[in-house]
VEXDREN-2710 file (C-alpha; in Angstrom, 1 decimal):
% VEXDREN-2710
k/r/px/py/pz
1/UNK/-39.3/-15.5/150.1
2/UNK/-37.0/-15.8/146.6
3/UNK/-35.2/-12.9/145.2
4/UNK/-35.6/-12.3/141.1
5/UNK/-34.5/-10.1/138.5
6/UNK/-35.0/-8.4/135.3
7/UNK/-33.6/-5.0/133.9
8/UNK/-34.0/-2.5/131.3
9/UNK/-37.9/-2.5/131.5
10/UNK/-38.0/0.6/129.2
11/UNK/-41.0/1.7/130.7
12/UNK/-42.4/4.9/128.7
13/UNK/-46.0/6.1/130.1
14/UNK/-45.4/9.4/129.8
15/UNK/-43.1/9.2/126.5
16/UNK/-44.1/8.3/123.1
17/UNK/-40.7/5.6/122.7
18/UNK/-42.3/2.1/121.1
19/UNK/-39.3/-0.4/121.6
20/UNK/-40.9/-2.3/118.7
21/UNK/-38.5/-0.6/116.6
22/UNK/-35.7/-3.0/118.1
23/UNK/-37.5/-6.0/117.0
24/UNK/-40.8/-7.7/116.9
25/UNK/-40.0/-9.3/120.5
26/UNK/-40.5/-5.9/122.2
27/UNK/-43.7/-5.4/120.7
28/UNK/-46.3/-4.5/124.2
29/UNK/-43.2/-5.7/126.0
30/UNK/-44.6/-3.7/129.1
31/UNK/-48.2/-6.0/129.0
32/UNK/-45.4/-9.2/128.4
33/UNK/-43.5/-8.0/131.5
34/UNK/-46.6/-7.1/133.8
35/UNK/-48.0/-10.9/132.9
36/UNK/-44.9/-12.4/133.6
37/UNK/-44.0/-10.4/136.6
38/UNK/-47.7/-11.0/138.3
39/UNK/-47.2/-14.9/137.4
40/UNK/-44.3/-15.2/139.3
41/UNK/-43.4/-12.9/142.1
42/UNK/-44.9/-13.4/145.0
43/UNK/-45.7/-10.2/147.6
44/UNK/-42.7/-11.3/150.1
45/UNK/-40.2/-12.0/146.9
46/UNK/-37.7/-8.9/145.8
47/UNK/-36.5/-7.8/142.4
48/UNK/-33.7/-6.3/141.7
49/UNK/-34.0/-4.0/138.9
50/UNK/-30.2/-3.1/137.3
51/UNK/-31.6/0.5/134.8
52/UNK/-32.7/1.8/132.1
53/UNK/-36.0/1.5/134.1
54/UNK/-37.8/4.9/132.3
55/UNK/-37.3/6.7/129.1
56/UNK/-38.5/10.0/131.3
57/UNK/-36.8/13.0/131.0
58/UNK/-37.8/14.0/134.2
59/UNK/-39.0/12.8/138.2
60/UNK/-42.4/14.1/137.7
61/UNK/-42.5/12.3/134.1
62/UNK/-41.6/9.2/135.4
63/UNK/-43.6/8.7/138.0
64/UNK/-46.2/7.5/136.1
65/UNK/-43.4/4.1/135.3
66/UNK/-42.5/4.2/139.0
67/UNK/-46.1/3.6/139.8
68/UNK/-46.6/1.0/137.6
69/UNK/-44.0/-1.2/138.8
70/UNK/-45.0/-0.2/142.4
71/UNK/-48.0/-1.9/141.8
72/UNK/-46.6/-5.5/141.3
73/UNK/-45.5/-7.8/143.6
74/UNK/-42.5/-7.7/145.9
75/UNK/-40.3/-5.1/147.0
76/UNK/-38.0/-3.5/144.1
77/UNK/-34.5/-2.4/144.4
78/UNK/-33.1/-0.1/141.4
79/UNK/-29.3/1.2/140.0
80/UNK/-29.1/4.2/137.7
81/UNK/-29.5/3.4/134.0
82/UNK/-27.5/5.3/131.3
83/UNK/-31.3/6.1/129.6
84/UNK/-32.4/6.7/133.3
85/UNK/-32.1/11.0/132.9
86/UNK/-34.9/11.5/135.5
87/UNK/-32.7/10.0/138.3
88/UNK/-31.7/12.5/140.6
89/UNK/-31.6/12.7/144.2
90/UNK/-31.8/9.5/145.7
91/UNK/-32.2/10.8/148.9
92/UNK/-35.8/12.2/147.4
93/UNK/-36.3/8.9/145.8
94/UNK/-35.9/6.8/148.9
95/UNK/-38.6/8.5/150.4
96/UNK/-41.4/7.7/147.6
97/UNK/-42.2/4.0/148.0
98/UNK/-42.1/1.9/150.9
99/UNK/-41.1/-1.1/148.7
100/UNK/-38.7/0.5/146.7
101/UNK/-35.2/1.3/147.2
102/UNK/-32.8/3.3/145.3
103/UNK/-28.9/2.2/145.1
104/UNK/-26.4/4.8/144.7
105/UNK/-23.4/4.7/146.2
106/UNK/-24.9/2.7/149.0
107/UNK/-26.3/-1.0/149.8
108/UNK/-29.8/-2.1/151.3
109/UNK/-30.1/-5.2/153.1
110/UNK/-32.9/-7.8/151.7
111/UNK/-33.4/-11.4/151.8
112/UNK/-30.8/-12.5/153.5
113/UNK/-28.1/-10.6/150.9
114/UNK/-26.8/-7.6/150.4
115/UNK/-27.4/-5.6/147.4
116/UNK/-25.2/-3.3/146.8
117/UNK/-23.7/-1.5/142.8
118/UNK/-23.2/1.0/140.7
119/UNK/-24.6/1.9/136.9
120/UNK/-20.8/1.3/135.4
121/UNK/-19.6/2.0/132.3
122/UNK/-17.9/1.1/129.0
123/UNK/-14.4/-0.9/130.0
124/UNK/-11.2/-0.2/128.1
125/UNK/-11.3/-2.2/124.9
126/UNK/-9.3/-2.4/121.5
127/UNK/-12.2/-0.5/119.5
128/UNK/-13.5/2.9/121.3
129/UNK/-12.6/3.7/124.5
130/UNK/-11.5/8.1/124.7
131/UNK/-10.4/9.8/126.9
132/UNK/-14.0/10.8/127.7
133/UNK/-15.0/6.8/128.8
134/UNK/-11.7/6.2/130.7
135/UNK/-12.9/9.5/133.1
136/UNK/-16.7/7.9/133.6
137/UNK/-15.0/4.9/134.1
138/UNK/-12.8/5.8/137.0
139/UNK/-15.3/7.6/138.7
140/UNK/-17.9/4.5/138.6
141/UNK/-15.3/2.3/139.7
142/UNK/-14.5/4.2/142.7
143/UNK/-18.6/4.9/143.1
144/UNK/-18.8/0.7/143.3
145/UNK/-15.3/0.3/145.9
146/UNK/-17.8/3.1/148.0
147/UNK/-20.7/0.7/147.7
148/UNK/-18.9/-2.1/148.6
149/UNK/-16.9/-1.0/151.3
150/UNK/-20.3/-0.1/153.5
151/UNK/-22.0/-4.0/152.4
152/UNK/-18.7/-5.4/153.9
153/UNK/-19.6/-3.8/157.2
154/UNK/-21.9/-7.2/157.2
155/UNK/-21.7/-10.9/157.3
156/UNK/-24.0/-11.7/154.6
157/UNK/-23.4/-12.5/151.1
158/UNK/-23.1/-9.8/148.8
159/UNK/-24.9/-9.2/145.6
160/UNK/-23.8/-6.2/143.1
161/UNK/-26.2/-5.0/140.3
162/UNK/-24.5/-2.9/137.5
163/UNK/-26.1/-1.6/134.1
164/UNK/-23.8/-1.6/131.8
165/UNK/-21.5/-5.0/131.8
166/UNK/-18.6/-5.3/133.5
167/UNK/-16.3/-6.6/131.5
168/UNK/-15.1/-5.6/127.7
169/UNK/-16.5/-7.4/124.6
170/UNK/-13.7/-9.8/125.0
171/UNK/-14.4/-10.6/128.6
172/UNK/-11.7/-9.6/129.2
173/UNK/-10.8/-8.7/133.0
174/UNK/-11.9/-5.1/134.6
175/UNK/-11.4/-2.9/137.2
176/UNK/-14.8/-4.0/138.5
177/UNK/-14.2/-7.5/138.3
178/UNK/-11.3/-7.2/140.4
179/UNK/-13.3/-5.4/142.8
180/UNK/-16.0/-8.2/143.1
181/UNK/-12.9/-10.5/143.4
182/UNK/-11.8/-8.3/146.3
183/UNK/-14.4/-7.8/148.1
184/UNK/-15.8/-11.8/147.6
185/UNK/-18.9/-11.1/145.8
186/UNK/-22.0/-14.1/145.6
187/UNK/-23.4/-12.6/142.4
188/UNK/-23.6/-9.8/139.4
189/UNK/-26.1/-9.1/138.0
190/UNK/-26.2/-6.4/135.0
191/UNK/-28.5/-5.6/131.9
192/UNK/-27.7/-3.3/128.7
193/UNK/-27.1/-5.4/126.1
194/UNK/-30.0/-6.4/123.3
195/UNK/-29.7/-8.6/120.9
196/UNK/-28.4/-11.9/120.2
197/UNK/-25.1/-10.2/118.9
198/UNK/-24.5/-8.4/121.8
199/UNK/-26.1/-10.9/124.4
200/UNK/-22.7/-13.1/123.2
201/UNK/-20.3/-10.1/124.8
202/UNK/-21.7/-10.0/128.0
203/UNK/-19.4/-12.1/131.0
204/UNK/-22.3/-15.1/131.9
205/UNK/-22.0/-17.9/134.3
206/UNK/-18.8/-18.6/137.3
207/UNK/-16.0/-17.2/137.2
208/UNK/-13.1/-16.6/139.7
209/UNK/-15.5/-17.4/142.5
210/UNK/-18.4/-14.7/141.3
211/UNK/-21.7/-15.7/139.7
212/UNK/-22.1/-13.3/136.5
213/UNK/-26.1/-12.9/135.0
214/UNK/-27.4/-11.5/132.4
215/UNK/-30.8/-9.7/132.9
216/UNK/-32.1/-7.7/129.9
217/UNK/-35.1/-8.3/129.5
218/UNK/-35.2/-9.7/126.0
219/UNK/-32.4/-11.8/127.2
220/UNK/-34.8/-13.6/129.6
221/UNK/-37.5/-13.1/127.5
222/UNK/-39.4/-10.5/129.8
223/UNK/-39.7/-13.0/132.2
224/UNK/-38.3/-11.9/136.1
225/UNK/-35.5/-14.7/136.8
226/UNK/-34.7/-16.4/140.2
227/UNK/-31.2/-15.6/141.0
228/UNK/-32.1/-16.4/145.5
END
């Protein structure tokens, strides 16, 4: 049993939105994933999916996404994406799929770890941060300490998924990295970022005792990554 993952899927069956338009690479990125995916994972393996895993507007809309990722290997375990507006109650999500859980606020147990996070938000930085931002941010940081408090409750090794990174374009220290510090987190895993000029802002690699990894899935080229 291994534990992979790979985020911002963009799925959009029941939504005319062709990523194509963000460069050549996402071009049938859904047939590059689904390849990959079925390559790799095996039916006892888990992925961790940090967001942006639908461009549906609503449940019954994205179903037809939910579905199609149901249908590949492994169990799946999902945070809230900022493009995930379909999202809901997760109390109705978690009854859906057997082999896929829904992180809000709370923390499933798989593999040995666990998994635990929040979707996160923008971090105070020297360029835009309002008033607006600093609000969402306290509230997601407090949404993660939740999250964290119940997966310290066990022994195991902790992994947090985010969406958004958690740390400024500087890299500089956050709220949320302070938590992981905290609370002695294995591993962070968090998506958001395209592109080659963005992929350089995001926090990748050890530091202070936590693992950081980038998942986008241009990043890893649609390809799910081992990260246990």
């Amino acid at each position: 049993m291994a534990m992979y993952a790979i985020g911002d899927l963009h799925l959009s069956g029941s939504v005319d939105k062709p990523m194509d338009k963000f460069g050549e690479n996402w071009e049938n990125h859904s047939t590059k994933i689904k390849k990959n995916w079925s390559n790799i994972v095996k039916t006892m393996d888990t992925v961790l999916i940090p967001g942006d895993i639908s461009w549906a507007m609503t449940l019954e809309g994205a179903r037809i996404d939910l579905e199609w990722i149901h249908d590949l290997p492994g169990k799946k375990v999902f945070i809230k994406g900022n493009h995930d507006y379909w999202w809901h109650s997760i109390t109705k999500l978690n009854t859906l799929y057997e082999d896929m859980f829904f992180i809000q606020n709370n923390f499933v147990e798989v593999e040995g770890f666990i998994v635990c996070g929040s979707r996160g938000w923008t971090c105070p930085n020297d360029t835009s941060f309002t008033t607006h931002d600093k609000k969402i941010y306290e509230r997601e940081v407090k949404r993660l300490r939740l999250s964290l408090e119940g997966a310290t409750k066990s022994n195991k090794k902790i992994i947090t998924m985010m969406h958004y990174p958690p740390t400024n374009e500087n890299l500089e220290p956050s709220d949320f990295t302070q938590l992981f510090e905290e609370y002695k987190v294995e591993k962070v895993i968090y998506g958001h970022l395209h592109g080659q000029s963005s992929f350089d802002t995001g926090l990748k690699g050890r530091k202070n005792g936590v693992e950081y990894i980038l998942v986008s899935s241009d990043y890893i080229d649609f390809r799910p990554v081992k990260i246990g």
